[in-house]
N, C-alpha and C positions, 0 to 999 in steps of 0.2 A: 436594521443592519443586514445586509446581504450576508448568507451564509458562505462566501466565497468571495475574498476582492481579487479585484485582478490588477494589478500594479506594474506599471512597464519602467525599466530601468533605461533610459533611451530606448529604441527604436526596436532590440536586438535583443534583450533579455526580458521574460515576462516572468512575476512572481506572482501565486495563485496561492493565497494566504487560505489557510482552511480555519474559519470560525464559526462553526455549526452549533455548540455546545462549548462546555467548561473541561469535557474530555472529546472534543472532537469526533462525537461517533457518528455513523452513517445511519438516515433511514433513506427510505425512498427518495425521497425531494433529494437529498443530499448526491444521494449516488447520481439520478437524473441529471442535476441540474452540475455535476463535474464532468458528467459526460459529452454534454451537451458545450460546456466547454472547451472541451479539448476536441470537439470536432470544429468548433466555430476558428480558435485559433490553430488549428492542422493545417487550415488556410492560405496564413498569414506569412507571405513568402520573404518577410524581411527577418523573420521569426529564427534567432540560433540556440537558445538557449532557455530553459523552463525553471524554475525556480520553485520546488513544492513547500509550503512553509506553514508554522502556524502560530495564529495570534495568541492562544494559551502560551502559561509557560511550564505546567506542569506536565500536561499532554501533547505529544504530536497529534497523535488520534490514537484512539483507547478500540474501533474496528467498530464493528457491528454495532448499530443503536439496538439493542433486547427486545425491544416492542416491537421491531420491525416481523422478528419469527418467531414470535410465543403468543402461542390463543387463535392462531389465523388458519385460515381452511388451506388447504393444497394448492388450491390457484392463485392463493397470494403467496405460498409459499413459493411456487413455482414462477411467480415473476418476480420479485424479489431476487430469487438467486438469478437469474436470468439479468437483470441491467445488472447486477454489480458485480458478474463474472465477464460483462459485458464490458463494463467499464472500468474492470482493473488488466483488461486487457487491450481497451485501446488507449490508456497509459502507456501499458509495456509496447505498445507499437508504433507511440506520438514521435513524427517524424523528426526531430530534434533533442540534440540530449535534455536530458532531464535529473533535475539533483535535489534529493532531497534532505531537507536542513532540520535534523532531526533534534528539536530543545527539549523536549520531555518524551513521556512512556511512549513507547511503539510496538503497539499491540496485535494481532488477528491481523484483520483486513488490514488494518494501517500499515504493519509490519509487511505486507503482500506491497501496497504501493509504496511502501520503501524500498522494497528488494528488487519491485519493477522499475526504478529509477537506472538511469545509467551511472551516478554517484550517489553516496551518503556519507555527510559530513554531520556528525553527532557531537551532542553536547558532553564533555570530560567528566562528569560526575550526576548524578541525582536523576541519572533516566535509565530505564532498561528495555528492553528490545527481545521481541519472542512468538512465538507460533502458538497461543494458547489453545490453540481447537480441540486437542486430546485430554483439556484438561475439563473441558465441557459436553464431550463426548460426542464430538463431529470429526467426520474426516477433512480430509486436507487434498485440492485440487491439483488434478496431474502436472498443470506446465506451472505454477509457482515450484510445486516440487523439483523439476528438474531443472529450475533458474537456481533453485536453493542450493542444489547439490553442484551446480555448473559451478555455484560463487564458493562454494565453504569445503566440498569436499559429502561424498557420501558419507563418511563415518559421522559429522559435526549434524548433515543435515537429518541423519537420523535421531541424532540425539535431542538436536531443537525439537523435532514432531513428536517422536516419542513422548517426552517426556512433558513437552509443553512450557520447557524452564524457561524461565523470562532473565536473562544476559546482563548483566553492566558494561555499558561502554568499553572498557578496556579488555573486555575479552571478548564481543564485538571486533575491534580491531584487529586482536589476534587471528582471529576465525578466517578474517576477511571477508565476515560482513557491512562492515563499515566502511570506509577508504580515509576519514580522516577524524580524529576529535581535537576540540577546540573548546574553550571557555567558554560559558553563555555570553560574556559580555563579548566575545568579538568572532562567536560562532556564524552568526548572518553575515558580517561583514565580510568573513574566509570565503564563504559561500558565494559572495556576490561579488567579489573579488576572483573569484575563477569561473562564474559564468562571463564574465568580462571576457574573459581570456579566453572561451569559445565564442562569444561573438565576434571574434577578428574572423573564424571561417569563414569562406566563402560556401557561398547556399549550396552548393556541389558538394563539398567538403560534409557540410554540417551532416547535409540527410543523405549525402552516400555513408557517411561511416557508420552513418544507424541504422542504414537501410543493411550495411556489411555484416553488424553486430548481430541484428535479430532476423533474418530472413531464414538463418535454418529452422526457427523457432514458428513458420507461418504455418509448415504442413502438418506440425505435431499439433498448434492450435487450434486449425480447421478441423482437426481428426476429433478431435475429443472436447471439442467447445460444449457441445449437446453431453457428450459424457458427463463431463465435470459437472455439469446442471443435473441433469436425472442423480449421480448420486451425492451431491450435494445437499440437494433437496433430498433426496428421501433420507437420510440423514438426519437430517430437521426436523423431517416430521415422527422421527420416530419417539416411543415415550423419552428414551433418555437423552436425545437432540431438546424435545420440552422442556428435560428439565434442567437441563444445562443452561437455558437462557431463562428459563424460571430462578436459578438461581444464583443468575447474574444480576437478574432487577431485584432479586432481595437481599442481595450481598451476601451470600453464604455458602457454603460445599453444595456442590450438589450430590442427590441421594441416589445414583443410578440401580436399576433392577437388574441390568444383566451384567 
């Protein structure tokens, strides 16, 4: 089974089911081979609408696979952060909107390409949504930060990082992280029922209005792409970036030294 289907709803709506794992986490293949998607259909000029989805139900995606930045030398660590700050940024630049249909937990990275979606319609009960990086002892990169605080408000988005609190739905909404919740049983359908309704744009329409939304966001991301990397990564390599995802793969607190 492919770690990624890609499902076209007629002609005009494409869904990118994510089925990596049982919590949908990233390693390498995973982030590569999404990236390489979204450049193959960036393309595709009958393309209005993106559909992020996933085949678990208890996960949207849980963010980072742990194996990918624990035990590994600097140069893995340095290209690791490097394609998936790569590729949750040409997400947030894919020239069509894009929604993501959040049924379960939405976590770290996950929670990053949710917030880089131009919608989020979540599931009403039994999922939460949250920035955990602080709670593992990583920072958090400049331009998700400043989509974070564009969508929620500085006070809310300080609170999310800070504190690392993982959300329920309903205060999600409030926040205005979210844009809509719905039932699981008819959460995709809401979903795919409003990317309909942006595939009547015309292709002018579609990718000028995205091209409107995000183009103040091109020069802060050219400026600090390499930043966000260097200290991302050094982050990670530090002991208690180790043992933050050391104590992610054993399921427990981690013990930080400083």
């Amino acid at each position: 089974m492919s770690i990624f289907a890609e499902i076209f709803h007629g002609e005009r709506v494409l869904e990118i089911r994510m089925q990596t794992n049982e919590k949908n986490t990233f390693d390498l293949n995973a982030f590569s081979t999404f990236g390489g998607l979204l450049k193959k259909h960036a393309q595709n000029e009958n393309l209005r609408a993106v559909l992020l989805t996933s085949a678990q139900t208890q996960f949207f995606s849980n963010g980072i696979e742990p194996s990918l930045m624990y035990g590994k030398s600097d140069a893995e660590i340095k290209e690791a952060v490097t394609i998936l700050i790569g590729t949750v940024s040409d997400y947030f630049l894919f020239p069509v909107p894009t929604i993501s249909i959040i049924n379960g937990h939405c976590m770290a990275a996950g929670a990053v390409f949710a917030l880089f979606s131009d919608y989020r319609y979540m599931v009403d009960k039994g999922a939460r949504i949250g920035f955990s990086e602080a709670i593992v002892g990583l920072n958090f990169p400049s331009v998700p930060t400043m989509v974070l605080k564009d969508l929620v408000g500085y006070k809310n988005a300080r609170d999310l990082l800070y504190t690392g609190k993982q959300i329920k739905s309903p205060e999600a909404k409030e926040i205005g992280l979210v844009d809509e919740l719905y039932p699981a049983e008819s959460l995709f359908n809401e979903g795919l029922k409003f990317a309909n309704s942006l595939a009547k744009l015309t292709y002018n329409s579609s990718r000028g209005m995205k091209t409107a939304l995000r183009d103040f966001y091109h020069p802060i991301l050219s400026k600090v792409f390499e930043q966000d990397i260097q200290h991302f990564a050094r982050t990670i390599q530090t002991k208690d970036g180790q043992e933050g995802f050391l104590s992610l793969l054993e399921k427990r607190r981690p013990n930080f030294i400083t």
